[in-house]
C-alpha positions in Angstrom: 248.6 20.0 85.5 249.3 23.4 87.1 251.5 21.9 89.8 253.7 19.7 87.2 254.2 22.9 85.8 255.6 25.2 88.2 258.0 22.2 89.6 258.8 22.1 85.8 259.8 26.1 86.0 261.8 25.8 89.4 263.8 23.5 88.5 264.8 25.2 85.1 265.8 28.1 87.3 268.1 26.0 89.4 271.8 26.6 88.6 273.0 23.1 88.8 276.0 22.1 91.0 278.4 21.1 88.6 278.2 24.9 86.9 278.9 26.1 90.0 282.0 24.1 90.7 283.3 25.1 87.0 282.7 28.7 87.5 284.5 28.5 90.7 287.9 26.5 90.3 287.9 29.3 86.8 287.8 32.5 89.4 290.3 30.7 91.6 292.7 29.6 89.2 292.8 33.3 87.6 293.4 35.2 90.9 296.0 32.8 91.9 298.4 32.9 88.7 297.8 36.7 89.0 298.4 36.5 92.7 301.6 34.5 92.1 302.4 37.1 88.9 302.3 40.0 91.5 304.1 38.3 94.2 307.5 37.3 92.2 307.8 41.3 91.4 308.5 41.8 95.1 312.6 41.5 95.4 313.5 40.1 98.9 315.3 42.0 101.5 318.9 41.8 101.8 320.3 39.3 104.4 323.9 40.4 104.2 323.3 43.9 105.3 320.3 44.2 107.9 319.6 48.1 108.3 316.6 47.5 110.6 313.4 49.0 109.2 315.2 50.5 106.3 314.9 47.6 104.9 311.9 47.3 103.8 313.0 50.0 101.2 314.0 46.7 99.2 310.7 45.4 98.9 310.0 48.6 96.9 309.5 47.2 92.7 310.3 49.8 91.0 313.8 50.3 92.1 314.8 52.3 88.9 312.5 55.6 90.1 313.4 55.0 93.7 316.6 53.7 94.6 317.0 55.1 98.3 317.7 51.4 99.3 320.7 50.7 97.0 322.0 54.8 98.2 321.4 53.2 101.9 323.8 50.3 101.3 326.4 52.4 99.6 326.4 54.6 102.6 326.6 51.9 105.0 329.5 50.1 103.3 331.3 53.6 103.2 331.1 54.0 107.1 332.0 51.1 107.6 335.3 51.5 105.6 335.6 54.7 107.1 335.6 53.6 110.7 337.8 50.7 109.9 340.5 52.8 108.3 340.0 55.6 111.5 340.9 52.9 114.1 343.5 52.2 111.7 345.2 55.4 111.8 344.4 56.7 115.6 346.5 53.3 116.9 349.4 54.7 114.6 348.9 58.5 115.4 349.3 57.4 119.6 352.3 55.2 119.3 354.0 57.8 116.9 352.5 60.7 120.0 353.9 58.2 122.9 357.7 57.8 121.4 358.0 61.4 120.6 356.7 62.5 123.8 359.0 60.4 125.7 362.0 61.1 123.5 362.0 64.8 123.2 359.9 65.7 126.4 363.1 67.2 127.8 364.7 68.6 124.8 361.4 70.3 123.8 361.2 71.8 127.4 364.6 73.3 127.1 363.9 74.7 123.2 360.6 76.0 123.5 360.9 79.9 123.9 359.1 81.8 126.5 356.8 84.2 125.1 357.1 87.6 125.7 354.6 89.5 127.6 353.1 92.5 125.9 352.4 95.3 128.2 349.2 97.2 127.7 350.5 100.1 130.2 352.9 103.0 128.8 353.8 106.0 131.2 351.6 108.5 131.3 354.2 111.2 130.0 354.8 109.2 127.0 350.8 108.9 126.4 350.9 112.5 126.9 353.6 113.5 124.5 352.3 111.6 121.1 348.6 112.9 121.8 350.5 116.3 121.8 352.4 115.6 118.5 349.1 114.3 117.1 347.3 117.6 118.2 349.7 119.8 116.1 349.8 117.7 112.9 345.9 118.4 112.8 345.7 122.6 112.7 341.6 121.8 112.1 341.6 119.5 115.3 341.8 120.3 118.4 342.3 117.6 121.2 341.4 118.4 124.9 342.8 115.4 127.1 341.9 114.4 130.6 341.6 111.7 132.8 338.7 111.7 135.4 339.3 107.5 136.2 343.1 107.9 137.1 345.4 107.0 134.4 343.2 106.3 132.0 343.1 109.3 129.3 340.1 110.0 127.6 340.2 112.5 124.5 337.3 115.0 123.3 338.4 115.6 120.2 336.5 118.5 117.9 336.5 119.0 114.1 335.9 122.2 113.0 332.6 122.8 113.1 331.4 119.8 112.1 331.7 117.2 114.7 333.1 116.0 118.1 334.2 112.4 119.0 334.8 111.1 122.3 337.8 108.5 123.0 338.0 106.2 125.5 341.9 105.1 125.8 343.5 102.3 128.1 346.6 103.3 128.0 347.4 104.3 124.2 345.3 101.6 123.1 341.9 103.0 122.1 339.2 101.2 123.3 335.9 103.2 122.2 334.5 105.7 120.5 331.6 108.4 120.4 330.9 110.5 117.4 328.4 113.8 118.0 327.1 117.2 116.2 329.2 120.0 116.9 326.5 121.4 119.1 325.3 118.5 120.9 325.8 118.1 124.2 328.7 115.5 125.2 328.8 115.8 129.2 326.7 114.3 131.8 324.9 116.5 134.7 328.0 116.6 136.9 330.2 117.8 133.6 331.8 114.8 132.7 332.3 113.3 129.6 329.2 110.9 128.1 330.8 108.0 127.0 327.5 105.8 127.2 324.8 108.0 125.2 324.7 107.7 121.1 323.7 111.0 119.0 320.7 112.1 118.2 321.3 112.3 114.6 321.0 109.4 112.4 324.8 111.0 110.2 326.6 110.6 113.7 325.5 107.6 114.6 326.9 106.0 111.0 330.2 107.7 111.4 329.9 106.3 114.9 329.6 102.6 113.5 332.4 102.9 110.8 334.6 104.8 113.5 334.7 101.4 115.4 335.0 99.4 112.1 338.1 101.5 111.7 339.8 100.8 115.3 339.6 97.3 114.3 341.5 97.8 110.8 344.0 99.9 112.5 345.3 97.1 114.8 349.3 97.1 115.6 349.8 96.1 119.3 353.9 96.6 118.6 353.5 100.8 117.8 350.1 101.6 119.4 351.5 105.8 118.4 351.1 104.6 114.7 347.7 103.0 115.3 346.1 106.5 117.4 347.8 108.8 114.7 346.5 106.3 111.2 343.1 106.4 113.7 343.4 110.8 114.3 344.4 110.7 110.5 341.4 108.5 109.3 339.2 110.8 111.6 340.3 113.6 110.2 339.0 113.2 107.0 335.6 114.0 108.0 336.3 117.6 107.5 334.2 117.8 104.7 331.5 115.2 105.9 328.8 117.8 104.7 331.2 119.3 100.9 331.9 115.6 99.7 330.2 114.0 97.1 330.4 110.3 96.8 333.5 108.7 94.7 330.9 106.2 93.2 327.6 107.9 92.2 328.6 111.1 92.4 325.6 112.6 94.4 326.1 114.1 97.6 322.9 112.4 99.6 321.7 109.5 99.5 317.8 108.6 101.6 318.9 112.1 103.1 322.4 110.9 104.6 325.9 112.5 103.0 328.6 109.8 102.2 329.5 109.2 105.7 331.9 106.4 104.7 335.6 107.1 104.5 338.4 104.3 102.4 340.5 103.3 104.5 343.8 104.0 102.5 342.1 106.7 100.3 340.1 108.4 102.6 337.7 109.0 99.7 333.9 109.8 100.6 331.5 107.0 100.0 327.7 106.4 100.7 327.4 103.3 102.9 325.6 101.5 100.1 328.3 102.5 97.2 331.8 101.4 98.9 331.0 97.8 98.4 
């Protein structure tokens, strides 16, 4: 009685077969509708324009937040036209080059003017004479000239009191300059001038830097005398580098530095932070 039982009880527990198969081909046929849901939301690459591995952007679904591909495509077209229409236009560019060139290869020749060679070297004299003019226009500038390197000049120019500036000249083109304190030291050990060592004080060395900006705004190789006396002119305005007060503030220093800029056309006094 006990053994008809417990085969009675095991076989209750056994899931039969046929439930198994139902429960099955249910799971299948679910995850394969949603399979084939899933897979016809996957666009296919495009054939027409194969852009290697970028295209694989196209099987991107949501195309409206990320359209890189379709940007790709556009770009690729474009080059494409772009190229097309270059050839286009280089063949048409040569043959124009080739006729005109074999034309007017003589006649050009003939026409074309030489240019004219602009000498950098004036006679001495005449270098000699204008710094001389320049030197009495100036009563509160003197200019000492000398030329330790042959026929190259080089000028020590002193400002009052207030400061001295070497010039290095090639010819009457100047080529550098060196702004110092009036009591600085502007020779070397065997008493010639120091073209090569900057001042010691920060004020110099800014009238230094806007001294250079200034030889390149005063720039008219036809009448280098204009150029040297706008420069002398320009320089001369630094008379007052210390009485001055600034055009634009109004104050007279500025982090402990006077206006050590000077306008170009106005020669007005401005801090290097307040001409711009």
């Amino acid at each position: 009685m006990a053994c008809a039982t417990r085969r009675h009880w095991r076989a209750a527990r056994r899931p039969s077969s046929r439930t198994s198969r139902t429960t099955c081909t249910r799971l299948t046929g679910t995850s394969s509708s949603e399979l084939e849901r899933l897979s016809n939301l996957v666009g296919k690459p495009s054939e027409n324009h194969p852009l290697h591995n970028s295209g694989l952007l196209s099987l991107d679904p949501v195309q409206d937040k990320t359209p890189l591909y379709s940007q790709l495509l556009q770009a690729y077209k474009w080059s494409n036209k772009l190229q097309y229409h270059a050839g286009l236009a280089s063949g048409l560019l040569n043959q124009q080059s080739l006729k005109r060139s074999a034309n007017q290869m003589g006649v050009s020749a003939k026409r074309r003017p030489k240019a004219q060679p602009t000498t950098l070297v004036l006679p001495p004299q005449y270098v000699d004479d204008v710094i001389s003019r320049i030197d009495r226009m100036f009563p509160e500038m003197s200019i000492h000239l000398s030329r330790p390197n042959g026929t190259s000049a080089m000028l020590l120019v002193t400002l009052g009191k207030v400061l001295k500036v070497i010039v290095v000249m090639r010819s009457l083109f100047i080529d550098r300059t060196i702004v110092k304190g009036y009591n600085e030291n502007v020779h070397t050990e065997d008493g010639k001038l120091d073209i090569w060592s900057k001042s010691n004080y920060q004020v110099f060395q800014k009238v230094t830097d806007h001294a250079t900006t200034a030889l390149l705004h005063y720039q008219l190789p036809q009448m280098p005398d204009v150029v040297v006396r706008s420069f002398m002119t320009w320089l001369r305005s630094y008379i007052k580098l210390f009485q001055a007060p600034c055009q634009r503030c109004g104050k007279f220093l500025q982090d402990g530095l006077p206006p050590t800029w000077r306008d170009f056309r106005t020669l007005e006094a401005f801090h290097d932070t307040c001409r711009q």
